[in-house]
N, C-alpha and C positions, 0 to 999 in steps of 0.2 A: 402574511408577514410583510412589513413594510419595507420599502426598497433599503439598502444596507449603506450606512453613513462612508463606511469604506469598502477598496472592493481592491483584488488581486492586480497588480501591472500583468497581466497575460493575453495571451490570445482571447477571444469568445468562448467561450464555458463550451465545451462539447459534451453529448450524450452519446452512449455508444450500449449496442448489446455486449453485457457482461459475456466474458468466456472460461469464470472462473470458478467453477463449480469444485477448485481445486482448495477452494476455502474448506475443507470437511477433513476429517481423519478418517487416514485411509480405513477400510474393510478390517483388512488383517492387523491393524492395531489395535496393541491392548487395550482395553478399556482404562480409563485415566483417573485417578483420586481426583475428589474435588480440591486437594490444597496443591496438587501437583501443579510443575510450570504448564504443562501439556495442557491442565485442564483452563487456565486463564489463556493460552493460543486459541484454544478450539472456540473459547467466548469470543477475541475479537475479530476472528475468523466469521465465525458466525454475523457478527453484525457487521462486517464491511462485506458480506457478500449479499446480504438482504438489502442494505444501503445500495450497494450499487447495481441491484437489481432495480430495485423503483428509478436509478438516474439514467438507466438504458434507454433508447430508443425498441422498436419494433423492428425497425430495417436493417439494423444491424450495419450502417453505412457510416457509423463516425467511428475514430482510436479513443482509447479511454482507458489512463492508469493512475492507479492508487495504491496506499498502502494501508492496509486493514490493521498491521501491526502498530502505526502511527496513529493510525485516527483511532484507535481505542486505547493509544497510550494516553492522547490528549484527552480521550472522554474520563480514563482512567484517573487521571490528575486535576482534572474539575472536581470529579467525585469525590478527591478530599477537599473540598471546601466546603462541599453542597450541604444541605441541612433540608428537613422534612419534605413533601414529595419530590422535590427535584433529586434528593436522594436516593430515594427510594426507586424512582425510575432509572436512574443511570444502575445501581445496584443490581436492580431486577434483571437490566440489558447485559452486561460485567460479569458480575458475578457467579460462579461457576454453579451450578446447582447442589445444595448441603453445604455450604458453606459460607460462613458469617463474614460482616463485613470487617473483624478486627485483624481475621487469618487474613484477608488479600496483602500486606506490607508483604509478606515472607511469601510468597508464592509469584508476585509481581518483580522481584527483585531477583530473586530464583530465575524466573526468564529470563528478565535481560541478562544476567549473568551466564545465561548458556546460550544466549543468543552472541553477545562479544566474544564465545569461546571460542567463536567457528573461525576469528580475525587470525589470518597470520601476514604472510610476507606478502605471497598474490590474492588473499583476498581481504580486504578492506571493509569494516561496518562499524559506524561511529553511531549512537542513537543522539540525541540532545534533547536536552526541555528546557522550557525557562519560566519565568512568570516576571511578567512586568505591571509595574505598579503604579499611579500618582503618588508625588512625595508628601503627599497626606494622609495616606491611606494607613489604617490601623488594622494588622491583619493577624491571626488567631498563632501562636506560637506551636503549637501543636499542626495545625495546617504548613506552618515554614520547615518544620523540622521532619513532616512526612514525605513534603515534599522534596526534599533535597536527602534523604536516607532512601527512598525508592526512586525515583526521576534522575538525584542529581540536578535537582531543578535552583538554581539561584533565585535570589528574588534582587529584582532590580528596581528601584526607584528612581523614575522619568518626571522631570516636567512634560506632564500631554498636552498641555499647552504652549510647547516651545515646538519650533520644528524639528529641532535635535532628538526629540524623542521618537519621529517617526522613521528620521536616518537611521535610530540606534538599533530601534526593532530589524529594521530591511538588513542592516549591517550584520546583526546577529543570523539571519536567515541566510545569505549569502557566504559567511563565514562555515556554519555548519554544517553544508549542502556543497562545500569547495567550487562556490560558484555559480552550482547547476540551478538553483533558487536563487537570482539575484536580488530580490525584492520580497515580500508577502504583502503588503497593504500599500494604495495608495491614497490613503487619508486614514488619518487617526482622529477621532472622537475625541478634540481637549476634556471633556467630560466622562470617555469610557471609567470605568473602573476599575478597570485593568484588560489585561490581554495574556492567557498563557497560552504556548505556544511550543511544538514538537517537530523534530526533526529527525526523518532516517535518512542516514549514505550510504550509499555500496557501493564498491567496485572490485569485484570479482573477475581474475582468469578462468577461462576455463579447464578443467582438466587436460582435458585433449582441445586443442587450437585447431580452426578452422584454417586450413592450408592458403593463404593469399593467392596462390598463383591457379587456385582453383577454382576462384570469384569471377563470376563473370554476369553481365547482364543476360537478364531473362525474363519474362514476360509475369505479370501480374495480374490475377483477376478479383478485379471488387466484385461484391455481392450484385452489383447493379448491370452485370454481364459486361461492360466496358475494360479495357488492358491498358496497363501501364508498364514501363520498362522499368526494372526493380535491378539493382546488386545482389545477384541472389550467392550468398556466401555455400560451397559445396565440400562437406566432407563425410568419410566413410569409418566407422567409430565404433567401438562397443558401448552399448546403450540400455536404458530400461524402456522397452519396446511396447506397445500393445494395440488392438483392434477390436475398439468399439462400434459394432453394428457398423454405418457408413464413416466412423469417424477411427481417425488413427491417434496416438496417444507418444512423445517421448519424451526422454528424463534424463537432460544434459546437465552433469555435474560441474560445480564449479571446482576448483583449486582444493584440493582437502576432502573432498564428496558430502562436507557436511550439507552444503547449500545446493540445493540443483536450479535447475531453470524445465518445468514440465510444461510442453506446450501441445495442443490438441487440434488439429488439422482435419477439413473436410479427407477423407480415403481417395485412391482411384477412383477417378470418372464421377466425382459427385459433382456438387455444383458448389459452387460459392456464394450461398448461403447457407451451407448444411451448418457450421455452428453454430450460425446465430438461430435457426430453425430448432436445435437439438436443444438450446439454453430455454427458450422458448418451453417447449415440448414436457422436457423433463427437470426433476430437480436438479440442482447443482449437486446435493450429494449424492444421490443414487447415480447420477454421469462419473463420477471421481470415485466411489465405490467399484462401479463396474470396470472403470480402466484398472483401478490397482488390482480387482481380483483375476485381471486379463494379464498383468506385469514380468516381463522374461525380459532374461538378458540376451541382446542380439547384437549380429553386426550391421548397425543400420547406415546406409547412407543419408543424410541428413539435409535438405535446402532449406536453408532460412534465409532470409532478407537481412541486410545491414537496415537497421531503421531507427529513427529517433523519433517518440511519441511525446506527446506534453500535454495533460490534462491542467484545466483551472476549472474547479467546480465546488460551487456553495449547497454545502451537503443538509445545511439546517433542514427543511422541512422533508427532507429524505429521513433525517433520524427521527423526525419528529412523528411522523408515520408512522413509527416501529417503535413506539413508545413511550418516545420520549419528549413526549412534548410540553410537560411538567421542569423539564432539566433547562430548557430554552424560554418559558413565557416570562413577564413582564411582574408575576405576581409577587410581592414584596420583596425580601432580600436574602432567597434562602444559601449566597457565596457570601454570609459576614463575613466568616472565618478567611476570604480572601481579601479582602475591604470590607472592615466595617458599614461604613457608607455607600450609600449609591444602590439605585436597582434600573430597571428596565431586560426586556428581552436579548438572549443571544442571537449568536451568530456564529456557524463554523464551517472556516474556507479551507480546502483541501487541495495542494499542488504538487503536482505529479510532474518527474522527468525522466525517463530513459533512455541508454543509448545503449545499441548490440555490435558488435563489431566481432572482426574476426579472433579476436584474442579474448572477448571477453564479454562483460556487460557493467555500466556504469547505472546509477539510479538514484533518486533523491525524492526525497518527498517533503513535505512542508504541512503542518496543519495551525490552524491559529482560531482560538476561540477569544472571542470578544463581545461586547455588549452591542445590541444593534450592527446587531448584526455582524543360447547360441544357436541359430538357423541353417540351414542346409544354403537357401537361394537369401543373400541379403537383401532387408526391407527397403523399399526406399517412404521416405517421410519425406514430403514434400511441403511447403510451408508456403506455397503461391497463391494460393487463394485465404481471404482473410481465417484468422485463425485467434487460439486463445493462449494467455501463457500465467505461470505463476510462480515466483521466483520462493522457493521454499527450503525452511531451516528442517531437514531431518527429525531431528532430534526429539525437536517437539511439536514440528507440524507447524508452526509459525507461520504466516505467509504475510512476507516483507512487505514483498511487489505485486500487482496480479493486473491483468488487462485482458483487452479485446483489441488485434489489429486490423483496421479494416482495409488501411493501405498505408506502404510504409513510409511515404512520406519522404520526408529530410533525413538525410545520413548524418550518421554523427560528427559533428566537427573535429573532435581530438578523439584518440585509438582507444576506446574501455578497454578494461582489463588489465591494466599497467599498476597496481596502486604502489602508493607509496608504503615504506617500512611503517609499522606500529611506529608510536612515537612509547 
């Protein structure tokens, strides 16, 4: 694929071992209807944890977050444009198994619908979409009207030939994201054919608050046997506990227990590479099967790091790998129905932010397609050597957020956890 006409304002694109095996429904869950919201989570579940399996490293030594919920919203809302095999491939990727492409409206809507129900006072999730256009473009009335009945997607009409139109995009990204995404492109294609584009927020309290006055510096170990001194946030909690083989498993709930935060940490006296070793080794779903069928409530004490992570990474030939490489190539114009005119190959950037703090967790993601691209002795869970986490909707199994920390990096500049009322 050829180098991409525009590219994210970020850091260097990092790769990192996935530690989210947390994309799978659990064991003990019911089996799911294919019209069910459950059964479209489990689909984009599935493809952002295959996607971010091929963007891993081997070493397991870089942080790396995304949101499988986003990037298959955005793949979701291409797929109503798409026409002959570029359909067929996003579909085949999407689509829940027995089920046709006319039921996804009412199944995809269904979701997000039970995904904003989890919003109250302290926890916060906004999703967004948009679709940006040239003020040329002639795009299919049934594609405007799908889009914006399941998305919520507006269509916008840009000169891509003025510079205004690359402000407006970045503005809309920074706007949706309160911030945490201040940009997504820096160069726009006066000739793209358009640009749609998705956005999740979060800022989640946690149930039970990590106690300030019991934070204190403590030692950190990368996988590469090297220490660093970390903020390791310390408290003692009733929790969803477990113990997988060398690895430990827990399931911090946010404000309401719809959303938890499940993170999976090398055990006692392993080494720090044991999860990126264990991702390696085994599936992601049989690792997240066996912690849930391990799952008790305990009073764990809990060490996590304050830490802020931020992925920039161009996912295209990562989807294209898993089949879809029919949805991105250059051949004719199978997005009429999104512009009439114009063809060439895509392009899809994927930007990731989170922050952990004692009160909470904040989190955003960005994705943009374009053309061209109870126990007797309490546990302790310790979170000092790299580890894995997944920020997940109960209900239906969703997963927002999910990464691999390999070191925590930069603390967050302002306190997650605080959100503001619903409006």
């Amino acid at each position: 694929m050829r180098a991409p006409r525009w590219l994210i304002a970020a850091p260097p694109a990092v790769s990192a071992m996935l530690a989210v095996a947390l994309l799978a429904t659990p064991a003990t869950a019911e089996t799911s209807q294919p019209g069910e919201p459950r059964a479209f989570a489990e689909r984009m579940n599935q493809l952002g944890s295959e996607a971010l399996g091929r963007l891993t490293g081997k070493r397991g030594d870089s942080s790396v977050v995304v949101s499988p919920y986003g990037l298959g919203s955005a793949l979701h809302l291409l797929g109503l444009g798409a026409a002959g095999e570029a359909e067929k491939s996003l579909h085949g990727r999407l689509l829940p198994p027995g089920i046709e492409a006319g039921a996804q409206d009412a199944g995809l809507t269904a979701l997000k619908e039970q995904l904003l129900g989890a919003a109250g006072d302290r926890l916060r999730l906004t999703l967004s979409n948009a679709v940006f256009v040239p003020k040329s473009a002639v795009s299919s009335p049934r594609f405007l009207r799908r889009a914006r009945a399941i998305f919520d997607a507006p269509v916008e009409a840009l000169d891509f030939r003025d510079a205004g139109a690359l402000a407006r995009i970045n503005a809309w990204a920074k706007e949706a994201t309160r911030g945490l995404v201040p940009r997504i492109l820096d160069e726009l294609d006066p000739d793209a054919r358009f640009v749609l584009a998705n956005a999740v927020y979060f800022n989640g309290a946690w149930e039970t608050a990590f106690e300030r006055e019991r934070t204190a510096r403590a030692s950190f170990t990368r996988v590469d046997g090297t220490t660093r001194d970390a903020t390791m946030m310390d408290a003692t909690l009733p929790a969803g506990f477990a113990e997988i083989g060398n690895l430990q498993a827990v399931w911090l709930p946010y404000a309401g227990r719809e959303v938890t935060m499940l993170v999976i940490a090398p055990g006692h006296g392993q080494g720090s590479a044991t999860v990126a070793e264990a991702l390696q080794a085994k599936s992601l779903r049989g690792l997240v099967a066996e912690a849930d069928k391990r799952r008790r409530t305990a009073l764990v004490r809990v060490l996590l790091p304050r830490f802020r992570a931020e992925s920039s990474l161009d996912v295209t030939d990562a989807l294209a790998g898993l089949g879809l490489t029919a949805a991105f190539s250059a051949a004719g114009n199978p997005y009429a129905a999104v512009n009439k005119a114009g063809s060439g190959p895509l392009m899809v950037m994927h930007r990731a932010v989170l922050e952990v703090g004692e009160q909470g967790t904040r989190a955003a993601a960005v994705t943009a397609v374009a053309p061209e691209r109870s126990l007797a002795i309490t546990p302790l869970f310790a979170a000092d050597r790299p580890f894995a986490f997944a920020i997940v909707h109960e209900p239906t199994r969703a997963v927002l957020f999910a990464g691999y920390i390999a070191d925590p990096g930069e603390e967050p500049v302002t306190e997650p956890g605080q959100p503001a009322r619903q409006n």
